[in-house]
C-alpha positions in Angstrom: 29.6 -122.7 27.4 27.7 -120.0 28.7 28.5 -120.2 32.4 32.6 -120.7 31.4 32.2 -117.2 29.6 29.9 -115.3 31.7 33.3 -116.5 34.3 35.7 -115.7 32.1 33.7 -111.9 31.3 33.8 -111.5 35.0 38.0 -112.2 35.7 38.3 -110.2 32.9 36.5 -107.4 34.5 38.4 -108.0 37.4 42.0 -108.0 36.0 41.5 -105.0 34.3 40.2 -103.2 37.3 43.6 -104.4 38.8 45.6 -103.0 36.1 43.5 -99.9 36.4 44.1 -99.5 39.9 48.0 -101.0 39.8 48.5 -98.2 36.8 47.4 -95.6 39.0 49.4 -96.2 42.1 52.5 -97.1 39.6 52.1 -93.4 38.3 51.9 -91.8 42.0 55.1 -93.9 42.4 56.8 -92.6 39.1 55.8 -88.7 39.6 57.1 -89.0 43.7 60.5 -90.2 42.1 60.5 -87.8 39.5 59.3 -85.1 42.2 62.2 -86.2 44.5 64.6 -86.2 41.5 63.7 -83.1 40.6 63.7 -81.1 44.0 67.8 -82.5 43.9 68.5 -81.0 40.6 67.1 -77.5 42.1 69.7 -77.7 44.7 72.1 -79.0 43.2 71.8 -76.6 39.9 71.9 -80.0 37.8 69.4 -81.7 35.6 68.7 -85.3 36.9 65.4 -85.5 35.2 66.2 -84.7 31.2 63.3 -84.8 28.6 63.6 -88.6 28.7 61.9 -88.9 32.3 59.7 -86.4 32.2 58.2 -88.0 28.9 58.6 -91.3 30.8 57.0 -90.6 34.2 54.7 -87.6 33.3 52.7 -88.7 30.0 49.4 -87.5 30.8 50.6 -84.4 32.9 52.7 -81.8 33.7 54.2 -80.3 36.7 53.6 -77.1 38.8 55.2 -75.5 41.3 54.5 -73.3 44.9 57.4 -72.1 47.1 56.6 -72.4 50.9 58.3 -71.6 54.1 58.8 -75.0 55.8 60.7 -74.8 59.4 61.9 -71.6 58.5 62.9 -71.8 55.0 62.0 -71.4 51.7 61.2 -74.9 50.0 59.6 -75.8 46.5 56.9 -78.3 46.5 56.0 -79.9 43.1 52.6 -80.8 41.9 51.2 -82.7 38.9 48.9 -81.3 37.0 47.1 -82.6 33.9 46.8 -81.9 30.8 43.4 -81.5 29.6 44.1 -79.3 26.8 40.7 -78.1 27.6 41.7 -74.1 28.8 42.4 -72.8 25.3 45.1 -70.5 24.6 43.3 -67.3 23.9 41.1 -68.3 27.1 44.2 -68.2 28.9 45.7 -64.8 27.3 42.4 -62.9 27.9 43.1 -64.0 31.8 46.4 -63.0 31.7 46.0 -59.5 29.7 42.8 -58.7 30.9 42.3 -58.9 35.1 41.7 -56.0 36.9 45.1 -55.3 38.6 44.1 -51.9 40.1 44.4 -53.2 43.8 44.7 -56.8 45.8 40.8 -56.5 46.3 40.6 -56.1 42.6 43.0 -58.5 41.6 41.4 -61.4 43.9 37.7 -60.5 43.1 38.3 -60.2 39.5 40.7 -63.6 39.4 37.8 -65.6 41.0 34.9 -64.6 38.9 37.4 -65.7 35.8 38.3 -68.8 37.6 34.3 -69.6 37.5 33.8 -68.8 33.9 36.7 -70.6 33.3 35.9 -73.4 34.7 32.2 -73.4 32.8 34.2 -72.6 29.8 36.4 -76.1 30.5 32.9 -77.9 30.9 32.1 -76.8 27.3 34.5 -77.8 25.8 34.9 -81.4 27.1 31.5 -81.9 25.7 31.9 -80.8 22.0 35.3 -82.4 22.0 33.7 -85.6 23.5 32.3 -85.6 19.8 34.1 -87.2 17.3 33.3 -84.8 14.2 33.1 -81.5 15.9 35.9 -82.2 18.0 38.4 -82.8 14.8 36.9 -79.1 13.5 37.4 -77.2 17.0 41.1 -79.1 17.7 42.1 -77.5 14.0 41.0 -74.6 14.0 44.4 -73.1 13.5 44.7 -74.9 10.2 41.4 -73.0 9.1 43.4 -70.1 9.5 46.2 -70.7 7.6 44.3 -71.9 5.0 42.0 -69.0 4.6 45.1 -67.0 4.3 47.6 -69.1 2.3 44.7 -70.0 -0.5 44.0 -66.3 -0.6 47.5 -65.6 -1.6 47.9 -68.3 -4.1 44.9 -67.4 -5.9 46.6 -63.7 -5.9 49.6 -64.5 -7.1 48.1 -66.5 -10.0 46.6 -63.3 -10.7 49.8 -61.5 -11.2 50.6 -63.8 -14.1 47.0 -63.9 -15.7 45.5 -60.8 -16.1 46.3 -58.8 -18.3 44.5 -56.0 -20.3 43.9 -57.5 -23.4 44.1 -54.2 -25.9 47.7 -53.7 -24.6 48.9 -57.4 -25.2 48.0 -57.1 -28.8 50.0 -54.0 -29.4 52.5 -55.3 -27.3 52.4 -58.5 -29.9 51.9 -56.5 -32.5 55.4 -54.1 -31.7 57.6 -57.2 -30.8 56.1 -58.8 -34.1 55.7 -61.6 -32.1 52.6 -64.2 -31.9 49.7 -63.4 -29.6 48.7 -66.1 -26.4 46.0 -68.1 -28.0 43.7 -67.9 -25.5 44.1 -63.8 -26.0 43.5 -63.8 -29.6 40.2 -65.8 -29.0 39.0 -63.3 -25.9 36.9 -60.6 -27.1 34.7 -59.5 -24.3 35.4 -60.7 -21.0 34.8 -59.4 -17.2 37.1 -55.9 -16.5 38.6 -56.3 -20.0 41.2 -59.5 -18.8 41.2 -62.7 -20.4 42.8 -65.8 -18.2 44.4 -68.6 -19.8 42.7 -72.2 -20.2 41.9 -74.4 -17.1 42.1 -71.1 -14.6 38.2 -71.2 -14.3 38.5 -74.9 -13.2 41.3 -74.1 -10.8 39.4 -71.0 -9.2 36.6 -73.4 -8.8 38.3 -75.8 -6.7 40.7 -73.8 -5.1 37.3 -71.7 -4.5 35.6 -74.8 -3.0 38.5 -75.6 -0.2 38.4 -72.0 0.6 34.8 -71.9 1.3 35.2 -75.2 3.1 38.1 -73.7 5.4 36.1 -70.4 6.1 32.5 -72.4 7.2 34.9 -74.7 9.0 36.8 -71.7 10.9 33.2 -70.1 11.9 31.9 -73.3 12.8 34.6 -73.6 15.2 34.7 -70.3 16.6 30.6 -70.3 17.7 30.8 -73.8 18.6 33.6 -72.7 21.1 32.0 -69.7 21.9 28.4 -69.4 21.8 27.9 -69.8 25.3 29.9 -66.4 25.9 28.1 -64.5 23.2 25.3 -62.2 25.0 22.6 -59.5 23.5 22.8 -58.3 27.1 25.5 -56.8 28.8 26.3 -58.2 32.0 28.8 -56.4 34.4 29.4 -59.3 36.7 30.8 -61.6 33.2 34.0 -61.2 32.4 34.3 -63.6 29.3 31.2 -62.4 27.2 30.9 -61.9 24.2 28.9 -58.5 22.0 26.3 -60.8 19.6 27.1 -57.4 17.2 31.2 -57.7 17.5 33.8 -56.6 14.8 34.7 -60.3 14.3 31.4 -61.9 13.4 30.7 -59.4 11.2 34.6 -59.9 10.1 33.3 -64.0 9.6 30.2 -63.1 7.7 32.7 -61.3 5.4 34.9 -63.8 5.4 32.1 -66.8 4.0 30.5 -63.8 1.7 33.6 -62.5 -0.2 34.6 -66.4 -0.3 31.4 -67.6 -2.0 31.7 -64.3 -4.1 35.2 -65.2 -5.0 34.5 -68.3 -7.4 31.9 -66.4 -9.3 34.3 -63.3 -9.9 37.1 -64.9 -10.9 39.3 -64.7 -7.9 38.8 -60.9 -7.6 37.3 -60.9 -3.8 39.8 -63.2 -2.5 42.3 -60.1 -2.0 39.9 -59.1 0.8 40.9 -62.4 2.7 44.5 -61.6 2.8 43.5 -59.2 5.6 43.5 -62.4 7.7 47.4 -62.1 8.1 46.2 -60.2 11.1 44.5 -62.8 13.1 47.6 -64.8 12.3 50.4 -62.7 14.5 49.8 -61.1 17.7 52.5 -57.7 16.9 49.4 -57.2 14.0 46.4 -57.8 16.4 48.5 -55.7 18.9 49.4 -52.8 16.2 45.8 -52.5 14.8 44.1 -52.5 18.5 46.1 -49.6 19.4 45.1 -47.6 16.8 41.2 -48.3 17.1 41.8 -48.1 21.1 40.5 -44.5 21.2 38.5 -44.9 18.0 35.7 -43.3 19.1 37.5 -39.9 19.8 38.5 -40.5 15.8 35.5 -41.3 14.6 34.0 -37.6 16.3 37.0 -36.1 14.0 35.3 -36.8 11.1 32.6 -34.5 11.2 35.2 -31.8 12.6 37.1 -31.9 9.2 34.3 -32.3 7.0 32.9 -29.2 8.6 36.4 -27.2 8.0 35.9 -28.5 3.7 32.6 -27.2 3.9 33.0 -23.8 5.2 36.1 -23.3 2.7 34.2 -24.7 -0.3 31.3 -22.0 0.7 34.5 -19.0 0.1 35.5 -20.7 -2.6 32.6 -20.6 -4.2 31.5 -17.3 -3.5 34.6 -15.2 -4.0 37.0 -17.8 -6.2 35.0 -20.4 -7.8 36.2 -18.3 -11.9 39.8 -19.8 -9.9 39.4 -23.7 -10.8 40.4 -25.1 -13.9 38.1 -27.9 -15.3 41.5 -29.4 -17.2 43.1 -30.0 -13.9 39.8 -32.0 -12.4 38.7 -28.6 -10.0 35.0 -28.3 -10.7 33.3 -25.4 -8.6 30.2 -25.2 -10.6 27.7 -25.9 -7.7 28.5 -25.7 -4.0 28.6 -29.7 -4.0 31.0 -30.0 -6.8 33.0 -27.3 -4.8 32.7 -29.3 -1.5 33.6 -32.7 -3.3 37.3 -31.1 -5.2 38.1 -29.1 -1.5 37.5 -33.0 0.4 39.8 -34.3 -2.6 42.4 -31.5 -2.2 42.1 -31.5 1.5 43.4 -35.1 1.8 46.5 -34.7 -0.9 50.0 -33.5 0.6 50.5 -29.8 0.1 52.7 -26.8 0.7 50.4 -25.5 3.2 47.0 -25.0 1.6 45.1 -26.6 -1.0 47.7 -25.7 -4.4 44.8 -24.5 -6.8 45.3 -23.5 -10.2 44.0 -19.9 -9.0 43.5 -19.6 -12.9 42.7 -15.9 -13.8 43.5 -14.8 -10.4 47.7 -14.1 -10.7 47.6 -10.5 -10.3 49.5 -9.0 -6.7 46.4 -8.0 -5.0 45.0 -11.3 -5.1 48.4 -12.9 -3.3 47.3 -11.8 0.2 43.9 -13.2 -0.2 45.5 -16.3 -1.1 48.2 -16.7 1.6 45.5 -15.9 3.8 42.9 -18.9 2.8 46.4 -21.1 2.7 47.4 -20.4 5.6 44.2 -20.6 7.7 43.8 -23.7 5.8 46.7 -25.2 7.1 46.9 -24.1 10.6 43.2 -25.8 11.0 43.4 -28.7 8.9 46.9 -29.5 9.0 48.5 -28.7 12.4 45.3 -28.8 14.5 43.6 -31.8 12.7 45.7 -34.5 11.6 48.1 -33.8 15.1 45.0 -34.6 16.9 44.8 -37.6 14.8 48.6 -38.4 15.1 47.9 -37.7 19.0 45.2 -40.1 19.9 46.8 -42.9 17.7 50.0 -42.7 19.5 48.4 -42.0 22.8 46.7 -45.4 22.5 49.8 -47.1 21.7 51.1 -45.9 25.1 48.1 -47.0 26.7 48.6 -50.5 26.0 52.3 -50.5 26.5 51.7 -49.2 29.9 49.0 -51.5 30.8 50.9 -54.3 29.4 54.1 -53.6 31.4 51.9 -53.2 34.6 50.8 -56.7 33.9 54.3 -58.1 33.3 55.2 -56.8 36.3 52.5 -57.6 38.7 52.8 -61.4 37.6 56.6 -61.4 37.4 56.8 -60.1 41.3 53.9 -59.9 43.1 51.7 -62.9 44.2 47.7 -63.5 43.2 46.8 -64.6 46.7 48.2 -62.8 49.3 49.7 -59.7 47.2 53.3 -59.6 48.5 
């Protein structure tokens, strides 16, 4: 018995090596009639092929094509190419977006040290998707998005219906002479003065718990995918690295704080993850990078329009502070409260200056002194400091839409290899 199945183990073995081999060689058969059917349809401005043979013939791949001169003309030669699934999609738009197209040199330089990281990137991922678990978490990962975002917004509408102030629903009973919700007329004391109905702690709780679940599962995925591009170091020679102290792991840390947070405050920190829309459309990603693109020329702006509160709360208080009225909230009693209702006045839309009470101060004589501190006011804050604002904003749109038409053009007519 042994010897007929050790014999039968081994014409096993052997068929299927056939089979393996005979598959191969039947596919190299089926993509040279499909590459021959499809060079006729490009002549002949007809589709032979259809979606039927290229899901017939080309399962496991897809095909590429190079245009070559051949006896003097201009022939296309069609290649497969598999599908590994293994370049991911933002791997492939950080290539495309981001290659130094300053000159040919450049361009070829830069596109080779990508094609290397690339191709280490590849090698990382066919071994955490080799595993079963991990690969089910990375392969989803835009589900863990959409999940983050979607359970957000459920848990925010629901908030729409339940909270409500409880001293104004009893009045409101009480006017409509009309019966108050039970579960109002029980709540006394509760967190921020609202009182949600029965069974909304329970569904907080679990709509809570998937949340939680889809935001470790979304950071899982991303350092899994990524760890071996994050770098304390900068390295010039890297193109695909990654800052250890980036906006987005600090964004991720936020993400799995706020969500924990969320369950024990009643929903309340959830609104923060409805920023996430942002990761979910590229126009959004687009809009908010070009107005961070020259964010360290805003950032310097700051300290140039505090400065311009503090030396006007200095005149105010020395020459006008008997001016503010305490009933309107304009408290000048110390040179802090003075700076803190200028920096409150400063950012509210005005005529031209800050629009104070100037209580006790109506006579004439004191209208020139006024038009004056309004006026200065306004040519320094307003025109000079917000344009500035307005001006590096819009000048980093610009920037992007001119490097992202260079792009488009450079891959729509010239070629990577030889330039022309």
């Amino acid at each position: 018995v042994s010897t007929q199945s050790t014999e039968s183990s081994g014409i096993n073995a052997e068929y299927g090596g056939l089979l393996e081999e005979g598959g191969e060689k039947a596919q190299a058969a089926a993509f040279k009639g499909y590459a021959l059917l499809k060079k006729i349809s490009s002549l002949e401005k007809k589709d032979y092929v259809g979606k039927t043979g290229r899901r017939k013939f080309l399962k496991n791949s897809k095909v590429g094509s190079v245009e070559v001169q051949w006896k003097g003309h201009l022939e296309k030669v069609y290649y497969p190419t598999p599908r590994s699934g293994h370049v991911r999609n933002k791997i492939r738009e950080e290539l495309k977006w981001g290659i130094d197209r300053k000159s040919k040199f450049d361009k070829q330089r830069d596109f080779l040290i990508w094609s290397q990281e690339i191709v280490e990137d590849v090698a990382h991922q066919r071994y955490f998707h080799s595993l079963p678990l991990i690969s089910w978490v990375m392969k989803h990962e835009a589900w863990w998005d959409w999940l983050v975002f979607l359970i957000a917004l459920v848990i925010q509408l629901w908030l729409l219906k339940e909270w409500v102030d409880i001293p104004w629903a009893r009045k409101a009973a009480e006017e409509a002479a009309g019966e108050l919700a039970p579960h109002l007329s029980q709540c006394d004391n509760h967190t921020m003065g609202v009182c949600p109905s029965e069974g909304f702690k329970f569904t907080i709780v679990c709509l809570g718990s998937v949340h939680l679940l889809a935001c470790c599962f979304l950071a899982t995925s991303y350092f899994l995918a990524n760890y071996h591009r994050i770098s304390v170091k900068r390295n010039p020679n890297k193109r695909m690295l990654i800052k250890w102290h980036s906006f987005y792991h600090f964004y991720l840390l936020a993400l799995l704080v706020c969500s924990c947070l969320g369950i024990a405050t009643d929903g309340v920190l959830y609104c923060f993850h409805l920023f996430h829309i942002a990761t979910l459309f590229d126009l959004l990603g687009r809009v908010i990078r070009g107005a961070t693109t020259h964010a360290d020329q805003l950032i310097v702006c700051v300290p140039f329009a505090a400065i311009i509160a503090y030396i006007y709360a200095i005149i105010y208080f020395a020459a006008f502070r008997e001016m503010f009225d305490k009933e309107k909230m304009e408290y000048c009693d110390t040179l802090g409260r003075c700076l803190v209702t200028v920096l409150k006045n400063s950012l509210r839309p005005s005529a031209g200056g800050h629009n104070y009470s100037w209580k006790d101060r109506r006579e004439f004589k004191d209208l020139w002194q006024r038009l004056l501190i309004d006026a200065s006011f306004w040519i320094l804050f307003t025109v000079i400091g917000l344009n500035v604002v307005t001006s590096l904003i819009l000048d980093g749109f610009r920037q992007l839409k001119a490097e992202r038409e260079r792009a488009v053009k450079d891959m729509t007519t010239l070629c990577t290899v030889c330039g022309l």
